[in-house]
N, C-alpha and C positions, 0 to 999 in steps of 0.2 A: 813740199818736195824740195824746196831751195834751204830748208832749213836744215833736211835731211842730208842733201849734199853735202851744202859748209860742215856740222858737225861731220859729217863721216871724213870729209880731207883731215881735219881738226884732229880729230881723233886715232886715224891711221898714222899719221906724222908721229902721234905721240907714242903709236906700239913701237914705230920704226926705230926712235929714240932710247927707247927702253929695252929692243935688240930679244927681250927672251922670244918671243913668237917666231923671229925671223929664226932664230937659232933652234928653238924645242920645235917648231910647226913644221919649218922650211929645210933647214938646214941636213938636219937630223935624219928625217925620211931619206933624203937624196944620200946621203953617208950609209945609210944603213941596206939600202940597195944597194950598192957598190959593193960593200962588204959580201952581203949574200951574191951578189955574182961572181965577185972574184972567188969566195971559198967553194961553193958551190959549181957555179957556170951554169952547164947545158947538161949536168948529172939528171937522173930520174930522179921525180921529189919520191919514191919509194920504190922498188924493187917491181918492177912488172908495171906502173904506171904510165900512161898516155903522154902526161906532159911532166915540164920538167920541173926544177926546185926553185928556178929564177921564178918560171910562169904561175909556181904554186905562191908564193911570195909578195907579189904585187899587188894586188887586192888585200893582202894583209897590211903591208907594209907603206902601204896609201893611206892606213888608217889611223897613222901617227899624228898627222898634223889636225883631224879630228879629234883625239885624244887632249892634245896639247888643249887648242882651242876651247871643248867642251869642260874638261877634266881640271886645268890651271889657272888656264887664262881669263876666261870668262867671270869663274865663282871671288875671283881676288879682286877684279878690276870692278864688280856689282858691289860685293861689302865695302871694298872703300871707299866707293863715291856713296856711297849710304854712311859709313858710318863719318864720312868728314863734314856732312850734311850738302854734300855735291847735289846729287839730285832735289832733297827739301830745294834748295834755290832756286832753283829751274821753277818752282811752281808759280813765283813771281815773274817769269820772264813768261813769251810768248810760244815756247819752244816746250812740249809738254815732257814729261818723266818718258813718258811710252818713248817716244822720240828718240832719246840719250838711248835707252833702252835696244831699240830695235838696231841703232848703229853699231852698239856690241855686236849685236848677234850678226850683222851682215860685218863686221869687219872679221873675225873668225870664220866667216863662212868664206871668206875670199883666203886666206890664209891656208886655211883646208883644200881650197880647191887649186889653189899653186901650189900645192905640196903632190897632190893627186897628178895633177898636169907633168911636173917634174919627175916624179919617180915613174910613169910608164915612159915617159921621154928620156932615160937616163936606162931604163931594161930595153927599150927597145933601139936607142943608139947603140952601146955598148953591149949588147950580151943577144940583140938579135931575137927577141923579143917580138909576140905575134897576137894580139889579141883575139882567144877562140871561143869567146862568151858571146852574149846579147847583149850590147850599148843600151839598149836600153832598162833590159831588167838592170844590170849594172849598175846604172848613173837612175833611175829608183829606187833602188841599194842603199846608196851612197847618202841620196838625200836623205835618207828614214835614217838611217845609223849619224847621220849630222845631226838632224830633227833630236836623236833621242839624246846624245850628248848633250847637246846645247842645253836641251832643257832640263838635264841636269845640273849643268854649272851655271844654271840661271836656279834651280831650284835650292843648290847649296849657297849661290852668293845671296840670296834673298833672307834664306835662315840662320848663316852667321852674324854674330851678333857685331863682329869686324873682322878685319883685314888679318889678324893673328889668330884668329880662331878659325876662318874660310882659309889660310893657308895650311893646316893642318890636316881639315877635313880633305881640300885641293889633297895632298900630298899622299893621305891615304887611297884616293880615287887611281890620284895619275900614276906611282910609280907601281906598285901592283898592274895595274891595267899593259903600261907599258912591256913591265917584265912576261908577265903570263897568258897574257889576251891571245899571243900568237902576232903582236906585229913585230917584234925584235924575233924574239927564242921561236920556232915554228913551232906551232902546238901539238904538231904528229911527234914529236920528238921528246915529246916529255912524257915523264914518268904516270903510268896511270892514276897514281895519289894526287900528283901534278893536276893533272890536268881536272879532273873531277874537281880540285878547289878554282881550279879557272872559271870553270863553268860558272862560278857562282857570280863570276865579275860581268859589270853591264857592257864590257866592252865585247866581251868573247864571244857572243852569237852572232853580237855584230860585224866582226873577223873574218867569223863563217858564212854568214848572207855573203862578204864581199868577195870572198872565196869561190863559193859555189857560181855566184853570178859571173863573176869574171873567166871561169873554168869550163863554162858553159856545163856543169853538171847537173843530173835530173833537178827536176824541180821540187821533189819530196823533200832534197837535202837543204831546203831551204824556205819549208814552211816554219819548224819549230823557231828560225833565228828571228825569222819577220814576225811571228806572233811576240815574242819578246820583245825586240826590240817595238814595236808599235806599246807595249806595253808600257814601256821606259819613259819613251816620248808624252803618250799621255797621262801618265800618272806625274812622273814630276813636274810636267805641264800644270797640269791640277793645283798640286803641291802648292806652286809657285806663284801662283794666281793666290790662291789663296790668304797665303799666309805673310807675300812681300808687302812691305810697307815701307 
């Protein structure tokens, strides 16, 4: 456990240094709230609807700093310490691979969850903001759509063969996901071709599970995204086991 702390301060210093997480995880979510309240505000998110555009919004838009994290940060930060033979060294020390490993994932996990903390603190300071979901279903949402990113950008930093090949694959993940997932652009809003190609991104159902739970709406609307997403998490889980070395 003491090993795990030291690297994790070790390690978070060094994302702090490097500024993209604080800016693509943190920053970014908190900007792009704002944006949607100010253009938006306390409008109906659709014509005849219960709640509004800000409330339909944050549950999506929470989902940025999970993006970042699973989608960027993760898959670059795994191939390079693999391909500079960062982790090989560790085997000699007392500190195992898993270790180095598991710090990624909980330092993105904290990153994500200050981004989540911020942008309902930033809807509900400013734009008056009311949360009418289950905290709980919610924030077991939340973990399953982290769970299944993670384990993808642990699945692609494990199978890029480096740092310039994981930032390419990284780049088709994250800016896609970014754009159409529904945590920038709202996905009710785009074009039906649109959105049928969204569907096909691992972020989009996950969007929707955060949507629904936060909205508190029936529960049907949010079997199909949880079968998916549990699907993501265990399979690139698999993946990742398997074939990292």
């Amino acid at each position: 456990m003491k090993a795990f702390s030291t690297l994790f301060r070790v390690e978070f210093r060094l994302s702090l240094r490097d500024m993209n997480m604080p800016i693509f995880a943190v920053i970014m979510p908190v900007v792009v709230m704002l944006v949607v309240g100010m253009m938006f505000g306390d409008q109906p998110a659709y014509e005849g609807a219960s709640y509004t555009f800000v409330a339909q919004s944050v549950g999506a838009v929470s989902a940025i700093g999970i993006c970042a994290g699973g989608a960027m940060g993760l898959p670059l930060v795994v191939s390079n310490y693999r391909h500079r033979k960062i982790l090989k060294r560790y085997f000699v020390t007392p500190v195992s691979v898993h270790t180095i490993l598991a710090v990624q994932v909980a330092i993105y996990t904290v990153y994500a969850l200050i981004s989540a903390v911020l942008v309902f603190g930033v809807a509900a300071l400013f734009f008056g903001y009311a949360f009418t979901g289950s905290w709980p279903a919610f924030v077991g949402s939340y973990v399953l759509v982290l769970a299944a990113m993670l384990a993808l950008g642990m699945m692609v930093g494990g199978l890029a063969p480096n740092e310039k090949v994981a930032g390419v694959l990284a780049s088709l993940l994250y800016f896609p996901m970014l754009l159409l997932s529904g945590t920038t652009l709202p996905y009710e809003m785009m074009p039906t071709a649109v959105q049928r190609g969204a569907d096909l991104l691992p972020l989009t159902q996950g969007v929707k599970l955060l949507k629904a739970t936060s909205l508190g709406l029936p529960a049907d609307q949010a079997v199909v995204p949880v079968v998916v997403m549990a699907a993501w998490a265990v399979v690139c889980t698999a993946v990742a086991v398997r074939f990292f070395k």
